[in-house]
C-alpha positions in Angstrom: -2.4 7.5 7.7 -0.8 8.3 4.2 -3.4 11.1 4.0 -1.2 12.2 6.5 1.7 11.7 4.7 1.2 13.0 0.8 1.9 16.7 0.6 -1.0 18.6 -0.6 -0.1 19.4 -4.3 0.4 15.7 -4.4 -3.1 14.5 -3.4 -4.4 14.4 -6.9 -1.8 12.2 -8.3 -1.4 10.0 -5.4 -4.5 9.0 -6.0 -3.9 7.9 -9.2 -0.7 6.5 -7.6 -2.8 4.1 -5.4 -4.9 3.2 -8.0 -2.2 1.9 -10.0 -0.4 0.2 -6.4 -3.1 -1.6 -5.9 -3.2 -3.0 -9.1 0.4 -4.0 -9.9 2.4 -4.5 -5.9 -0.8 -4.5 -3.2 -2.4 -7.4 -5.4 -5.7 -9.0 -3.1 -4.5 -12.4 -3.6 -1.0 -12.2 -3.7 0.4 -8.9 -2.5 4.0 -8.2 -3.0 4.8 -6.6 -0.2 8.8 -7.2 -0.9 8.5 -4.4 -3.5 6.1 -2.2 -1.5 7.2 1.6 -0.6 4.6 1.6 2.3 4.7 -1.7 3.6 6.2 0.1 7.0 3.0 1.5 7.5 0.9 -1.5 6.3 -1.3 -4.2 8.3 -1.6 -6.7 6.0 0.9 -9.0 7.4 -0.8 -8.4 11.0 -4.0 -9.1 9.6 -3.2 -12.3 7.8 -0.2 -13.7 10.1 -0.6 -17.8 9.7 0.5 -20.2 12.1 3.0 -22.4 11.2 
């Protein structure tokens, strides 16, 4: 989906870009999705929806 999105020249970079997203806002334990640019287009909260 954001391979998609990123214009061309951009590819490079973005994936330094992810790299560095995944590392400081899209963290495995505790993601934080508040402060995350592509949480529109993100499953995570679908995936790991708990019932109250």
């Amino acid at each position: 989906a954001l391979l998609k999105r990123v214009p061309t020249e951009y590819l490079v970079d973005a994936h330094h870009w992810l790299i560095l997203h995944g590392r400081y806002i899209c963290k495995a334990r505790q993601p934080l999705c508040y402060q995350c640019i592509v949480e529109p287009l993100c499953r995570y909260k679908q995936k790991n929806r708990q019932e109250t």
